[in-house]
C-alpha positions, 0 to 999 in steps of 0.5 A: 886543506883536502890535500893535507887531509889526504896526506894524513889519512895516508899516514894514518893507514901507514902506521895502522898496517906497520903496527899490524903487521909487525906487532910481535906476539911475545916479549922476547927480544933477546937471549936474556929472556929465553930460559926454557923451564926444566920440564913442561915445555910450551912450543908456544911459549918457549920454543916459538920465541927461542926460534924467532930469535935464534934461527927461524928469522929472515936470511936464516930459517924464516919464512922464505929460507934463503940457500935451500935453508929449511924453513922453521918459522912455525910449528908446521914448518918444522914438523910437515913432510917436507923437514922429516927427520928434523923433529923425531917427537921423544927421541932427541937423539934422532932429532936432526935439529937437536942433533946440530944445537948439541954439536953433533951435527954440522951446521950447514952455513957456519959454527954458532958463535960461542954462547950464542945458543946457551946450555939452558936453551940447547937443554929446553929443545932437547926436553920438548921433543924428549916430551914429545914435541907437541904444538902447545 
């Protein structure tokens, strides 16, 4: 009977640390849900989600960026010293990473696939800089 008790206090902090661990704090999980508005744009609620999604995941620009690939997983990530020139607050056009969602940068690795960031999207990141690109 202990050992049985044992085994589901295990299980018991297993499931307690997956689901704190991996508790996502928004519900975008797909492209149907990442529509920026036309102005106004929240880093937090509209750029984070759309990076979570399209780039900043594991293997591409997460956390621990595989290849040399820079890091956007955070506000910080993206914006500190280490990524100069990857955000340019109220110039877009200087702006390394909307000069590559727009297609006139190369993407390092490999061309997006068709529709894969949609004209919406590659409009919302170009406003949040143009707005200043501010953690909001």
């Amino acid at each position: 009977m202990k050992k049985f008790q044992n085994i589901i206090s295990k299980l018991f902090i297993v499931a307690f640390l997956l689901l704190t661990f991996t508790k996502c704090n928004n519900a975008v999980t797909s492209n149907a849900n990442l529509v920026f508005p036309a102005s106004g744009i929240s880093y937090q609620r509209d750029v984070y989600p759309f990076m979570m999604v399209k780039c900043a995941y594991s293997g591409c620009h997460g956390n621990n960026p595989l290849n040399g690939a820079t890091n956007m997983s955070d506000y910080f990530s993206m914006t500190g010293p280490e990524n100069l020139g990857l955000i340019v607050p109220n110039k877009p056009d200087n702006s390394l990473l909307n000069e590559v969602l727009e297609g006139r940068e190369p993407h390092d690795v490999y061309t997006f696939p068709q529709n894969y960031i949609d004209s919406n999207q590659i409009h919302g990141m170009r406003q949040w800089v143009l707005e200043g690109a501010h953690n909001n």
